[in-house]
C-alpha positions as CSV (number, residue, x, y, z in Angstrom):
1,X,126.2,1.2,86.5
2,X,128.6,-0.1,83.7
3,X,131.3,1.4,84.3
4,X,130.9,1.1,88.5
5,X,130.8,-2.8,87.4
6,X,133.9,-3.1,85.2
7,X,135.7,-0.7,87.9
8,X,134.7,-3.0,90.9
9,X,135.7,-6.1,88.6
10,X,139.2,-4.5,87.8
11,X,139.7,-3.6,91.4
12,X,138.7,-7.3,92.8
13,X,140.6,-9.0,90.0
14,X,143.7,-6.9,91.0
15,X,143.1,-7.3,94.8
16,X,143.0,-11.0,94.1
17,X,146.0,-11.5,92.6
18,X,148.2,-9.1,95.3
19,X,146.3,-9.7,98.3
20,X,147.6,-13.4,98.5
21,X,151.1,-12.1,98.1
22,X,150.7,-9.2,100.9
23,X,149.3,-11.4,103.3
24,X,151.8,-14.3,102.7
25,X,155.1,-12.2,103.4
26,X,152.9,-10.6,106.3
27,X,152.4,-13.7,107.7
28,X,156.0,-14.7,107.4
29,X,157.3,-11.8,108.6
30,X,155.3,-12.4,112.1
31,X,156.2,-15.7,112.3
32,X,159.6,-15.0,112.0
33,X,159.1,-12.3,114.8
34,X,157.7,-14.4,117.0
35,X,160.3,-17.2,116.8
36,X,162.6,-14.6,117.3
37,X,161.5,-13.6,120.9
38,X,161.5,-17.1,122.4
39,X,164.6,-19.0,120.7
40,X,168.0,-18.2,119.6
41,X,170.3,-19.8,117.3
42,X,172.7,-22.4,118.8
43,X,175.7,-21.3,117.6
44,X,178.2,-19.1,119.8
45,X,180.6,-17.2,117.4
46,X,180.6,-16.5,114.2
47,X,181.8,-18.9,111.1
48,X,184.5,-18.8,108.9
49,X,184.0,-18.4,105.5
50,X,184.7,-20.9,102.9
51,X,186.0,-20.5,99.8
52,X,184.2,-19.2,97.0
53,X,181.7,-17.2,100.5
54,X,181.2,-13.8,98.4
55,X,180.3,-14.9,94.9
56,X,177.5,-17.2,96.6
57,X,176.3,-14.0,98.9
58,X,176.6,-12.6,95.3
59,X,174.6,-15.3,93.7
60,X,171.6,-15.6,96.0
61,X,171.3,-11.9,95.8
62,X,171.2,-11.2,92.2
63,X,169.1,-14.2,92.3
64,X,166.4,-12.6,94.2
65,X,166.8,-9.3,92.0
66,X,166.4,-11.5,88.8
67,X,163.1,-13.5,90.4
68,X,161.8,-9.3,91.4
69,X,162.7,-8.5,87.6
70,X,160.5,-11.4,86.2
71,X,157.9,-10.2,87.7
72,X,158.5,-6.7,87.8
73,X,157.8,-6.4,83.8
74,X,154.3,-8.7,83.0
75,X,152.9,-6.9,86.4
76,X,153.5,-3.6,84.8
77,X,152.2,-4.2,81.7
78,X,149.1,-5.3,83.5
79,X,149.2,-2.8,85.4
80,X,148.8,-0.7,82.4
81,X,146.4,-2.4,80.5
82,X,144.1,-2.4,83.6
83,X,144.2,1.6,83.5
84,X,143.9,2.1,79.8
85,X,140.7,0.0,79.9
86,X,139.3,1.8,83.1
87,X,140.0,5.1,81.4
88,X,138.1,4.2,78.3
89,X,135.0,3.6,80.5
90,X,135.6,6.7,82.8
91,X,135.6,8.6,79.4
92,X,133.0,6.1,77.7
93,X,134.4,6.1,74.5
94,X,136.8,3.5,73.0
95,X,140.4,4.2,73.1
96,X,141.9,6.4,70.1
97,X,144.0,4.9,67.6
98,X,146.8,7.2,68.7
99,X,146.7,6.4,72.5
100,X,146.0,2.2,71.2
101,X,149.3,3.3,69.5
102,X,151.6,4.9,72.1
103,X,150.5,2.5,74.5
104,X,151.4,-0.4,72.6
105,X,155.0,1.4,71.9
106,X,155.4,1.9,75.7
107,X,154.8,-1.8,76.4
108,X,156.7,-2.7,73.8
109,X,159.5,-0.6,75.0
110,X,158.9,-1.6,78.5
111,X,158.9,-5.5,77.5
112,X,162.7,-4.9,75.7
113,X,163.7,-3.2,78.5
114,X,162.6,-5.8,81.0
115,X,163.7,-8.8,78.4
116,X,166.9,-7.1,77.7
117,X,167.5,-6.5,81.9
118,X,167.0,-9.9,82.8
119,X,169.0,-11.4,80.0
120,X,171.8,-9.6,81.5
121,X,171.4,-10.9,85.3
122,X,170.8,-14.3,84.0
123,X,174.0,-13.9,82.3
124,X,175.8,-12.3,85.1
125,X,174.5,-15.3,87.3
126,X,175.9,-17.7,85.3
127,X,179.4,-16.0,85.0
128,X,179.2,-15.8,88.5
129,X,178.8,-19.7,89.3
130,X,181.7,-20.3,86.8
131,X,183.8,-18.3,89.4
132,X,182.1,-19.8,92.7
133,X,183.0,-23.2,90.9
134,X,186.5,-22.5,89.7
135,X,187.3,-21.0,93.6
136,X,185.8,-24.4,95.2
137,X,187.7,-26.4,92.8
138,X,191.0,-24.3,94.1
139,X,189.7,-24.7,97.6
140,X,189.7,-28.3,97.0
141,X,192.9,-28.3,95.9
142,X,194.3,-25.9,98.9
143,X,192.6,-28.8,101.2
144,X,195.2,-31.2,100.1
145,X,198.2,-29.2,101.7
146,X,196.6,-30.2,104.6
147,X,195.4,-33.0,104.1
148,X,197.8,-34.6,101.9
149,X,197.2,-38.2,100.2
150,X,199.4,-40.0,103.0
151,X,197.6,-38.4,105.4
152,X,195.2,-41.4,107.4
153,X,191.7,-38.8,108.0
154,X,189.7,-37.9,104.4
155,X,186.7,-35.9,105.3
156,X,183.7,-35.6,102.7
157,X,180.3,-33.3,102.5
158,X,176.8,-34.0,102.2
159,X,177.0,-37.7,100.3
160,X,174.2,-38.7,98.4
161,X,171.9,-41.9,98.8
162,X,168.3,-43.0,97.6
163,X,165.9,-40.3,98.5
164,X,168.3,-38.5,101.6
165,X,172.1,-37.0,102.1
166,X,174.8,-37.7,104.9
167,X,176.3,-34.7,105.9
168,X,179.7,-35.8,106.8
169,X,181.4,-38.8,106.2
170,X,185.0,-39.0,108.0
171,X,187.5,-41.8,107.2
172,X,190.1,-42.6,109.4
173,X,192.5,-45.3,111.4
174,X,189.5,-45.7,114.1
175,X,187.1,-46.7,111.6
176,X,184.6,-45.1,108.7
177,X,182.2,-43.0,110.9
178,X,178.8,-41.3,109.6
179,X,178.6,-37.8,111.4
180,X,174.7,-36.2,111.2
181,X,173.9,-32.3,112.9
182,X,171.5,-31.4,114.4
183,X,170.5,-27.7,114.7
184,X,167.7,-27.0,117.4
185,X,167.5,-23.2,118.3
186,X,167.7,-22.6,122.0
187,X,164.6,-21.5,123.9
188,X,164.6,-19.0,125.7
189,X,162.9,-19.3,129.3
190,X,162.1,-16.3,132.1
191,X,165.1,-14.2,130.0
192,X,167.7,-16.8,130.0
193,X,169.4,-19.0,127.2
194,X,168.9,-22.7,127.8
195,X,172.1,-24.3,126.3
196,X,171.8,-28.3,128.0
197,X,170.5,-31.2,126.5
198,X,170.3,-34.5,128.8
199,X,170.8,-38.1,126.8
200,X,169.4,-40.5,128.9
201,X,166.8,-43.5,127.9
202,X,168.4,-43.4,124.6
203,X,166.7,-39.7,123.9
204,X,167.5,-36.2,123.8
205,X,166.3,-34.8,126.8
206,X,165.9,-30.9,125.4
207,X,164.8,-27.9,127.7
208,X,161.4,-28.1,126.1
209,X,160.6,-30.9,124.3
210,X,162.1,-34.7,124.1
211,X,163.4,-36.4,121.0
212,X,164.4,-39.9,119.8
213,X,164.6,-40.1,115.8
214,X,167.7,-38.2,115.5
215,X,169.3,-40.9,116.9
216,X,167.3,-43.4,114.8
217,X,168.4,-41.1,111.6
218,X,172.0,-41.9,112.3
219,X,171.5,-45.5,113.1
220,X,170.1,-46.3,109.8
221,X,172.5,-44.1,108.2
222,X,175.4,-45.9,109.4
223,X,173.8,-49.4,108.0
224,X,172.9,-47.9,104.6
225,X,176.9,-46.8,104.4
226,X,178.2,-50.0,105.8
227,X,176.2,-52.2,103.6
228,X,177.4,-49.7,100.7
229,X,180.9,-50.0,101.6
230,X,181.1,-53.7,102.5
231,X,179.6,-54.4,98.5
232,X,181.6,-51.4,96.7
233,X,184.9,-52.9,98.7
234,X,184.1,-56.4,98.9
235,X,185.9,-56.5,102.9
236,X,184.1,-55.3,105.9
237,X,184.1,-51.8,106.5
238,X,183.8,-50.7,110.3
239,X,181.5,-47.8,110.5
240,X,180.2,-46.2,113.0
241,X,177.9,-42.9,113.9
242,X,178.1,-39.3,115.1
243,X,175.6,-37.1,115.8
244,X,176.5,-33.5,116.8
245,X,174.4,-31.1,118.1
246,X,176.2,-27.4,117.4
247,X,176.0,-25.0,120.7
248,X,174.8,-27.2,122.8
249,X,176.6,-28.6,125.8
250,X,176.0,-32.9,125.9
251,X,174.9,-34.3,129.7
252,X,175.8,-37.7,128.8
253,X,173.3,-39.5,131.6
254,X,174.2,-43.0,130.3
255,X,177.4,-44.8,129.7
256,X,177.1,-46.3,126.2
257,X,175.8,-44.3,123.6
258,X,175.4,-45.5,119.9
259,X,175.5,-42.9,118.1
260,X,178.3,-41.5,119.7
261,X,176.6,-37.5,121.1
262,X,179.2,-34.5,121.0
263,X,178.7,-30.6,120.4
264,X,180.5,-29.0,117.6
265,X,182.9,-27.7,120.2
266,X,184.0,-31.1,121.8
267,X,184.3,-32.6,118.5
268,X,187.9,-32.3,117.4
269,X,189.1,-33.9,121.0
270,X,186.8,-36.1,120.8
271,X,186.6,-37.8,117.6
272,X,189.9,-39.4,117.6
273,X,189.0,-41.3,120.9
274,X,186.5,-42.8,118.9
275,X,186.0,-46.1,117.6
276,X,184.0,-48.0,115.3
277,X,187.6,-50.6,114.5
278,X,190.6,-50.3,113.0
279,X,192.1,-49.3,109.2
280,X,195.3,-49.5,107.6
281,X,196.3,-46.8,105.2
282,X,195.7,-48.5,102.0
283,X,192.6,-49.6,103.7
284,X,191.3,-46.0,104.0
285,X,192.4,-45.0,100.7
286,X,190.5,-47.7,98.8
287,X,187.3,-46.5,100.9
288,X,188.0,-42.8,99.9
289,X,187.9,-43.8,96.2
290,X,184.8,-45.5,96.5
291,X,183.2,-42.2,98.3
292,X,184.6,-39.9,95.8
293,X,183.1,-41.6,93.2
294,X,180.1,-40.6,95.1
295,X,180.5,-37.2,95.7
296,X,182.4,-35.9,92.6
297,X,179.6,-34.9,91.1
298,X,179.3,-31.0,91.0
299,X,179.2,-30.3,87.0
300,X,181.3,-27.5,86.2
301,X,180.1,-24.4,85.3
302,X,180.6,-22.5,82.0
């Protein structure tokens, strides 16, 4: 009766901890089934990479092996301390000093091994963001061939601000304009793509659903950078918003829109017939030194 106790606590305390884990990537799994079968991503062809693409692929995966290897060696060890004590009890004696002994020599050799592993994927993580960072930082300076200092356009990435990021911030002759995406997956209804979204009523009129606070989001946006700007420059900056919706094509139902609505596609053509007003050269430098400040910020790696 003992022993049928111990083994049914051993067996529940185990269950316990792994059925949680089972039933969460179980559930994930359907989930992500099931979005799968009635929505499709947005985008229409393939990315290009950007620089430094492998050694992050790289990264995230040896990531996910060093996460596995944390928790491969403690579980093991359990693992094995859960047997030797249900064995004692199946025998009903006390474990020998000479088993006590090579056990303890196994999970001590077991711990080294699993210390010793995972030192060396930390490591190897970190020499790997030294070279992610050292290819963006050439990357960066690559950009500058085409985008040279004399050159009136400076685009920057994801900006920081109290409690949120801007995804792109784009400074040019027309103005300093705030440019927010948008990624909705496409639905899928009686075996077709839906690919249109209607903006009318100052809302995004999607196949399935409507929506108004993207728009709000870029609204609010553009005031939290203009009253940035205006203060860091002490002259008033024009800025005005974007919002692009990637893979989608725009049915604009009403004349004036504020923020300006484009797809990914449409936005080289259409972004330099925007306007939010007008910047001279030196103007446009002066704001890009204030954003850098801003977004120079990545530490360096080493």
């Amino acid at each position: 009766m003992e022993f049928s106790s111990l083994a049914v606590s051993v067996l529940a305390t185990t269950g316990l901890f792994l059925c949680p884990i089972f039933l969460s990537v179980g559930i994930i799994l359907l989930i992500r089934k099931r979005l799968r079968s009635h929505r499709v991503s947005p985008l229409t062809a393939d990315l290009l990479r950007p620089a430094g693409h492998t050694l992050q692929q790289q990264i995230q995966d040896l990531q996910i092996d060093l996460f596995s290897q944390m928790l491969f060696t403690p579980l093991t060890m359990m693992m094995i301390g859960f047997y030797l004590l249900l064995q004692s009890y199946i025998d009903k004696r006390a474990m020998s000093t000479t088993v006590m002994l090579i056990s303890g020599v196994v999970m001590l050799g077991l711990f080294i091994y699993g210390t010793t592993k995972t030192y060396k994927m930390a490591n190897k993580v970190q020499h790997l963001k030294l070279g992610y960072s050292c290819e963006l930082a050439v990357g960066q300076e690559l950009d500058q061939i085409v985008r040279p200092q004399q050159h009136p356009y400076r685009v920057y990435h994801d900006i920081p601000f109290d409690g949120f990021n801007i995804d792109h911030l784009i400074i040019c002759p027309n103005g300093v304009f705030v440019i927010e995406t948008k990624g909705r997956s496409k639905p899928i209804n009686n075996g077709e793509k839906q690919f249109k979204v209607r903006v009318e009523n100052d809302a995004l009129h999607f196949p399935n659903h409507v929506e108004k606070a993207p728009l709000e989001q870029v609204r609010r946006n553009v005031t939290t950078v203009r009253n940035w700007l205006n203060s860091a420059t002490g002259t008033e900056v024009p800025v005005g918003g974007v919002l692009v919706l990637p893979g989608w094509f725009v049915d604009l139902r009403q004349k004036i829109t504020f923020p300006y609505i484009v797809s990914a596609a449409a936005l080289p053509k259409q972004l330099p017939q925007f306007r939010a007003g007008s910047l001279e050269l030196a103007q446009i430098q002066a704001i890009a030194h204030q954003v850098e400040q801003k977004v120079r910020d990545v530490a360096k790696a080493g």
